[in-house]
N, CA and C of each residue as an Amber inpcrd file, in Angstrom:
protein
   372
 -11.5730000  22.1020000  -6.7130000 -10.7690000  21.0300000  -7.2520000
 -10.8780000  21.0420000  -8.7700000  -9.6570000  20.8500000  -9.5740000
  -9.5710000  21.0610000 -10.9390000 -10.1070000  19.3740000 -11.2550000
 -10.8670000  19.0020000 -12.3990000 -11.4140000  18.3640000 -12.9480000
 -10.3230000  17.5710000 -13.5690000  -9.6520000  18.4170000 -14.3940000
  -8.4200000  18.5020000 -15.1710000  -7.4120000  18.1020000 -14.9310000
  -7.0680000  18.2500000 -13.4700000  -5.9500000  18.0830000 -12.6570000
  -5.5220000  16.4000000 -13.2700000  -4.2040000  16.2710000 -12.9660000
  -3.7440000  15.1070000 -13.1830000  -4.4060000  14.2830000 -11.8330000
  -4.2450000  12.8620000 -11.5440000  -4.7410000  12.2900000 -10.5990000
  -3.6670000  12.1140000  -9.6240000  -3.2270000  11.3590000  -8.7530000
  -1.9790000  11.1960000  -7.6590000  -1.3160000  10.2790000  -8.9870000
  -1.8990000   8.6740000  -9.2430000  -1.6610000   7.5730000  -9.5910000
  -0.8560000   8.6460000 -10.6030000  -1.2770000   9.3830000 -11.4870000
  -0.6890000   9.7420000 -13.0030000   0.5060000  10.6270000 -12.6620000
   0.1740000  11.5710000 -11.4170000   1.5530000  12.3480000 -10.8400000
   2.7930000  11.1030000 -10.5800000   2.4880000  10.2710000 -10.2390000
   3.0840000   9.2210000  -9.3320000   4.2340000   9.0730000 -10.7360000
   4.0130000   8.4700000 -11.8040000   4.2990000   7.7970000 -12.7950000
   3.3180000   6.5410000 -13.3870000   2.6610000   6.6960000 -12.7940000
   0.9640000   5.7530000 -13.7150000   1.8110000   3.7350000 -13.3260000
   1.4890000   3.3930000 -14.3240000   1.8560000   1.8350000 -14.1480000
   3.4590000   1.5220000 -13.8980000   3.8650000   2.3100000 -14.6700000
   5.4130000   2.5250000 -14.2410000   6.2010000   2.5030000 -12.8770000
   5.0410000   3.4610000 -12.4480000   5.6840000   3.6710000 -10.7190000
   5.0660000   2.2280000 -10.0250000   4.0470000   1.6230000  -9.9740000
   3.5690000   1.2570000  -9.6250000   4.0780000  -0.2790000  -9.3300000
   4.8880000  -0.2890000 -10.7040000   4.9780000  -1.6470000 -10.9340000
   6.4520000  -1.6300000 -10.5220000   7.4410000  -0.8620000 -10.4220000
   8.1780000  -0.8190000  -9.9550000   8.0650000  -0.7830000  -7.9060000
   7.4250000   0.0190000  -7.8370000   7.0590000   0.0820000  -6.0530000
   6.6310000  -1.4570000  -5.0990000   5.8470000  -2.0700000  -5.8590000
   5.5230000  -3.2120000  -5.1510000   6.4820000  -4.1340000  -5.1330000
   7.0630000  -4.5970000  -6.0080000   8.5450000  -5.5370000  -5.2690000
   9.2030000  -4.8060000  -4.1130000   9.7430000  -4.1660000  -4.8300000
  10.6460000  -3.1880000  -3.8770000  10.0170000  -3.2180000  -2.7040000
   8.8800000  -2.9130000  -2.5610000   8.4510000  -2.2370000  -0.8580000
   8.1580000  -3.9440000  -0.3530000   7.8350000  -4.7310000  -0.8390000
   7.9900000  -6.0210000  -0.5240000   9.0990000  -6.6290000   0.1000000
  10.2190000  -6.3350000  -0.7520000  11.5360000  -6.7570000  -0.5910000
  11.7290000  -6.2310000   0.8470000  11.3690000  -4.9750000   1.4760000
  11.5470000  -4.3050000   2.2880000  11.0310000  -4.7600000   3.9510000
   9.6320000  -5.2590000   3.1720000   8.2150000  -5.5580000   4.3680000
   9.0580000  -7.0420000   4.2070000   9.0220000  -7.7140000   3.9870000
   9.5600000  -9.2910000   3.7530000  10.8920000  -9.5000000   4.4980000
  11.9370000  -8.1160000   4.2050000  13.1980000  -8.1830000   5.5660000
  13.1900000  -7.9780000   7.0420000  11.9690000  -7.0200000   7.4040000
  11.4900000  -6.9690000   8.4380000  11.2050000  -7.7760000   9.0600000
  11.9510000  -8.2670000  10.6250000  11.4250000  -9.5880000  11.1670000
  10.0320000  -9.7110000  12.1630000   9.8880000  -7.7800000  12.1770000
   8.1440000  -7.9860000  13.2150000   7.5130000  -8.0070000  11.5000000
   7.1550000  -7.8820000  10.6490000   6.2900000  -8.5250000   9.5140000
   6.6990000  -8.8120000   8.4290000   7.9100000  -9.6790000   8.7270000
   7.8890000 -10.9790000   7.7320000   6.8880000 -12.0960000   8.3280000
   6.6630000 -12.6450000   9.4540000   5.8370000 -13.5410000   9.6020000
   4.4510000 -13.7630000   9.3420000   3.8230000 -12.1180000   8.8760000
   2.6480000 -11.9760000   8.4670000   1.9510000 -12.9690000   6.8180000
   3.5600000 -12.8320000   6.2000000   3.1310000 -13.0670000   4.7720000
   3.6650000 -14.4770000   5.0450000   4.3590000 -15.3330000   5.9780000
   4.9990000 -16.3320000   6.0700000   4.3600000 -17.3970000   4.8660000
   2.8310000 -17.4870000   5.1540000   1.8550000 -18.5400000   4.3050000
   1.4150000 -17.7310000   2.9340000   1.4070000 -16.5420000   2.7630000
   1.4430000 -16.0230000   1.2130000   1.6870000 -16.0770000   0.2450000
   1.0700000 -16.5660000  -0.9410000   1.1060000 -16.6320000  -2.2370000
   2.0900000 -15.4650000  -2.7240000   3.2110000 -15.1070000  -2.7940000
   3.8590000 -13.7290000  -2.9970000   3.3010000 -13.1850000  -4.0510000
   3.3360000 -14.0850000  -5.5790000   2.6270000 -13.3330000  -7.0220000
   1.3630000 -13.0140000  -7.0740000   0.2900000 -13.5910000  -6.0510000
  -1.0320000 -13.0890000  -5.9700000  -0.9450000 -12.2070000  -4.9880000
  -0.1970000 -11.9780000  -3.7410000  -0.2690000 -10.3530000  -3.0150000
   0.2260000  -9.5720000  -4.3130000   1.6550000  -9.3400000  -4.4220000
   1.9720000  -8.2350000  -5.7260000   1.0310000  -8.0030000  -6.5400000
  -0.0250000  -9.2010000  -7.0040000  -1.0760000  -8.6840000  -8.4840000
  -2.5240000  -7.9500000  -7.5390000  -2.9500000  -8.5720000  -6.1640000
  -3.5380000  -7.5430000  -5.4070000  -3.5600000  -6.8240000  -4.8740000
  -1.9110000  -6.3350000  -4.5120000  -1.3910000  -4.8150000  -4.0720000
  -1.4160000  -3.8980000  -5.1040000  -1.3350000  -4.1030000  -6.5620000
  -0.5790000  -3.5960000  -8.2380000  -2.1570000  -2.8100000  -7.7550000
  -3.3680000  -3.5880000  -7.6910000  -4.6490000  -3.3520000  -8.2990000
  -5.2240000  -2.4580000  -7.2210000  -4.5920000  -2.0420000  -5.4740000
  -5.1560000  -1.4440000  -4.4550000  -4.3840000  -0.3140000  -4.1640000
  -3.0330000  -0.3840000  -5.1740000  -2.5950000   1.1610000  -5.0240000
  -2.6300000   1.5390000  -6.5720000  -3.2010000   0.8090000  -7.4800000
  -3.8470000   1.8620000  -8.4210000  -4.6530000   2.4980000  -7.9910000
  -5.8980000   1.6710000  -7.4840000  -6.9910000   2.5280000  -7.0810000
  -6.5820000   3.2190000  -6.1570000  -5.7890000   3.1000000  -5.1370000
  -5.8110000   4.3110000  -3.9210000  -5.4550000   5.2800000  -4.7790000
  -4.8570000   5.4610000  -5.6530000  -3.9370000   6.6350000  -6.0580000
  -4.8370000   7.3120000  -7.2040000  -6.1610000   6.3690000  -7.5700000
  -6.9860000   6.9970000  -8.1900000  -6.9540000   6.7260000  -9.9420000
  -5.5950000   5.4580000  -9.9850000  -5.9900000   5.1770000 -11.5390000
  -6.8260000   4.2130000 -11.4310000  -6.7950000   3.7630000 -13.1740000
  -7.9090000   3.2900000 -14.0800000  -7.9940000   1.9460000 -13.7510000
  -7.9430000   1.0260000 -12.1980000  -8.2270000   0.1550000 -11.9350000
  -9.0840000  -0.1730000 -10.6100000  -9.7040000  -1.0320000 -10.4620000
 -10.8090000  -1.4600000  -9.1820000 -10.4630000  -2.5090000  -8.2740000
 -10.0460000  -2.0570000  -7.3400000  -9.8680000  -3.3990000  -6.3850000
 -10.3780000  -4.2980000  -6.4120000 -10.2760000  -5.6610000  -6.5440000
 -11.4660000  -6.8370000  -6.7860000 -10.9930000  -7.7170000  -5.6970000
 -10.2430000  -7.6790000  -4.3490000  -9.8660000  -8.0300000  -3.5830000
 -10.8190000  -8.2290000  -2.7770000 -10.5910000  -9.3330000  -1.7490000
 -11.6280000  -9.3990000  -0.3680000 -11.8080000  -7.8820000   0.2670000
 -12.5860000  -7.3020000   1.3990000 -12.6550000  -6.0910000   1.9000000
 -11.4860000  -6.1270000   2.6320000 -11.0460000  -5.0120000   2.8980000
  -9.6890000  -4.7490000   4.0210000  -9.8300000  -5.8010000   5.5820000
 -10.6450000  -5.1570000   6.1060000 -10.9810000  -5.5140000   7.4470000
 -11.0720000  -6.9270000   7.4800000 -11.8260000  -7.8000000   6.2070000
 -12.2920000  -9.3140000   6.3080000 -10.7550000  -9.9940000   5.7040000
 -10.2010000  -9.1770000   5.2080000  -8.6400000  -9.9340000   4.6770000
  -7.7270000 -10.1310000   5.8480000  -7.5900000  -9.1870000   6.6710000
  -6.8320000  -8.7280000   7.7570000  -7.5850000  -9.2000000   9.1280000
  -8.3850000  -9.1030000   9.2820000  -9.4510000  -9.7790000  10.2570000
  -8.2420000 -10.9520000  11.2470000  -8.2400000 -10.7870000  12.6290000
  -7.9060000 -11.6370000  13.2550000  -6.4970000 -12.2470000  13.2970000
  -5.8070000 -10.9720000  12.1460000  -4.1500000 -11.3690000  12.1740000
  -3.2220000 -11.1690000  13.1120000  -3.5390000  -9.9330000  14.1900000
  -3.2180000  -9.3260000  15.0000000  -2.2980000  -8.2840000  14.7560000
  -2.5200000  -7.8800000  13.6520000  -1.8900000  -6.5130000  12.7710000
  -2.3890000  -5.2990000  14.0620000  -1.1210000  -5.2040000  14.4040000
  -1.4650000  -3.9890000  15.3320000  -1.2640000  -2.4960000  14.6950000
  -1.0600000  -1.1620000  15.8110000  -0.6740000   0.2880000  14.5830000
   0.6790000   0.3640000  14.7800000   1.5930000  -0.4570000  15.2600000
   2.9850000   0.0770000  15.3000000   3.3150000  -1.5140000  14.2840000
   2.8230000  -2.0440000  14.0880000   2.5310000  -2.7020000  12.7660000
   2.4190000  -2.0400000  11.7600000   1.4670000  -1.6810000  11.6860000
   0.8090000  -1.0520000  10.4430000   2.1030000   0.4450000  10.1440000
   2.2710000   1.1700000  11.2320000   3.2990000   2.4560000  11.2830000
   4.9660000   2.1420000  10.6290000   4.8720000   0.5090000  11.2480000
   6.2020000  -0.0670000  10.3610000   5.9540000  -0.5650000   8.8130000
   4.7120000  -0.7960000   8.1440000   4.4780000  -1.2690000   7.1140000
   4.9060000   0.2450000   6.2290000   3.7290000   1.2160000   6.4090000
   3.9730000   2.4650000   5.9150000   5.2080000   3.0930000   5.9720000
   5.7910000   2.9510000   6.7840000   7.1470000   3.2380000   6.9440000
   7.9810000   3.4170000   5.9000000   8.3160000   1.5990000   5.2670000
   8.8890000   0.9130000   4.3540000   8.4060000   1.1000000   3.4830000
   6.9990000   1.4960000   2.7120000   6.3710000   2.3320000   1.6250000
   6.5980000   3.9830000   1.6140000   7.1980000   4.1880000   2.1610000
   7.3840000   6.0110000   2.8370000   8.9460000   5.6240000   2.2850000
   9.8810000   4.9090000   2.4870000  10.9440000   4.7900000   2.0560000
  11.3470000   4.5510000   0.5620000  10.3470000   3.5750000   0.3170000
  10.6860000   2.6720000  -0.8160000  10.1440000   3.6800000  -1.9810000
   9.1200000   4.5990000  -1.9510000   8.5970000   5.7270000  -2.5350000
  10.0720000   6.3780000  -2.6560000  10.5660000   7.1370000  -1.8830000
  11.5940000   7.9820000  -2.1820000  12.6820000   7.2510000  -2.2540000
  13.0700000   6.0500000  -2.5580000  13.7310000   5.3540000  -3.3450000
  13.7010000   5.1940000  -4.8680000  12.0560000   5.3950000  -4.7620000
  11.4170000   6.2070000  -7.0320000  11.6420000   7.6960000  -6.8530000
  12.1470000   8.0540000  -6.3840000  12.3230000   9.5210000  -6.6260000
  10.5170000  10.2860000  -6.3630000   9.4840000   9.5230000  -5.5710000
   8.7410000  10.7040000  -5.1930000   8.9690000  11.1590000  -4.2520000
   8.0060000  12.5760000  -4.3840000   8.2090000  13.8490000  -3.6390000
   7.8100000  13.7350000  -1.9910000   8.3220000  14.1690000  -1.5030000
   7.6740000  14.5730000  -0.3340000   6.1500000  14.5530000  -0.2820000
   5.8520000  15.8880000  -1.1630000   4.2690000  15.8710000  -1.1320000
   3.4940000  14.5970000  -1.2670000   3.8770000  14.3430000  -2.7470000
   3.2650000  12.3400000  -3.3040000   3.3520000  11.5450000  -1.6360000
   4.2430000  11.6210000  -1.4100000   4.5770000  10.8430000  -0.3720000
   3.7450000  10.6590000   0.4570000   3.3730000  12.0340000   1.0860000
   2.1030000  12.3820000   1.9050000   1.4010000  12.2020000   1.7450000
   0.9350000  11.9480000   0.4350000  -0.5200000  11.9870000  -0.1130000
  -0.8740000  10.6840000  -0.1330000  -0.3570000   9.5970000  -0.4270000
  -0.3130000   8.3010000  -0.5820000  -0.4360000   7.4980000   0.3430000
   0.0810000   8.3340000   1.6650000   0.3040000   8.0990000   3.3720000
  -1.2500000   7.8810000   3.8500000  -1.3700000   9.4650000   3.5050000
  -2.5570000   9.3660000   3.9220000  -4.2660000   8.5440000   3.2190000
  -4.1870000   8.2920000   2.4110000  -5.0360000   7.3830000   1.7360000
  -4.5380000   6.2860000   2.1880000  -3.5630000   5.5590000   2.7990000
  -3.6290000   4.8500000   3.3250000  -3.7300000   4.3660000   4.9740000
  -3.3740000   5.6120000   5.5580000  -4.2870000   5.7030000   6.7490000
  -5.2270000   5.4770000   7.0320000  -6.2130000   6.1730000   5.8470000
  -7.8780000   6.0440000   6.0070000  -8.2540000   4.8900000   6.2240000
  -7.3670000   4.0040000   5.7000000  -7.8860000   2.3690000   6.1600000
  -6.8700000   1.7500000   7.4920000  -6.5390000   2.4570000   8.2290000
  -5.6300000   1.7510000   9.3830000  -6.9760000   1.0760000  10.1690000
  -7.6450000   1.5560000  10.4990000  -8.8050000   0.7540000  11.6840000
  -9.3800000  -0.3340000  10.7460000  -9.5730000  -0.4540000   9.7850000
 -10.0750000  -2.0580000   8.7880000  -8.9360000  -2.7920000   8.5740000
  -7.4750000  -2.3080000   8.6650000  -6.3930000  -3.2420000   8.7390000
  -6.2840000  -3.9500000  10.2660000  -6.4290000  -2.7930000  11.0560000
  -6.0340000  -3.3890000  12.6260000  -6.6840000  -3.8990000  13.2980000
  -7.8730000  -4.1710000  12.6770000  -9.2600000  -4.6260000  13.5060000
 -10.0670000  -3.6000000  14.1060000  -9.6100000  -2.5280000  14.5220000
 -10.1990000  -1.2800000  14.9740000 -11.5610000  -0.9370000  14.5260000
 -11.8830000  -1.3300000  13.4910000 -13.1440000  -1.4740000  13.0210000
 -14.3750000  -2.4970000  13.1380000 -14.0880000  -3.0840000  14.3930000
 -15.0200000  -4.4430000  14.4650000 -15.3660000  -3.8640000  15.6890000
């Protein structure tokens, strides 16, 4: 692995992409009628400023999640994986709606996989 290498977040478009992606994929998850009811009671501007800060870090920029843990946020919502398969979905879309790649795409997928069992409860 190159040291050097750019990171995903900086391939992506850095704050740019970022800040553009979370409405959008919102707008998306929010039309959906199996999870619009999830965010029904949600603060919308405090998810967007703790999504901004959990796909910097997934993607490996210069920010730290300071959010509750996955599993204890999600805990007991009944977020199932064809839940979760429809969430990613609409981030799989809304990505190549910014013009990323295929690859990015994948890559982003999968870092967020790694946490499907702390979203779905699968981890308790």
């Amino acid at each position: 692995m190159n040291p050097h290498a750019p990171s995903l977040y900086e391939r992506l478009g850095g704050e740019e992409l970022i800040s553009a992606l979370i409405p959008a994929f919102y707008t998306r998850v929010l039309a959906d009628p199996e999870l619009a009811p999830f965010f029904k009671h949600t603060e919308l501007e405090k998810l967007h400023s703790m999504q901004r800060e959990f796909f910097v870090m997934a993607t490996g920029g210069p920010l730290t999640y300071n959010g509750r843990p996955l599993a204890h946020a999600h805990h007991g919502r009944g977020i199932t994986r064809q839940h979760f398969a429809s969430f990613t979905g609409h981030l799989v879309e809304t990505l190549f709606d910014l013009n990323v790649t295929q690859e990015e795409a994948d890559e982003v997928i999968d870092r967020i996989n790694a946490m499907t069992n702390e979203i779905t409860g699968a981890s308790y």
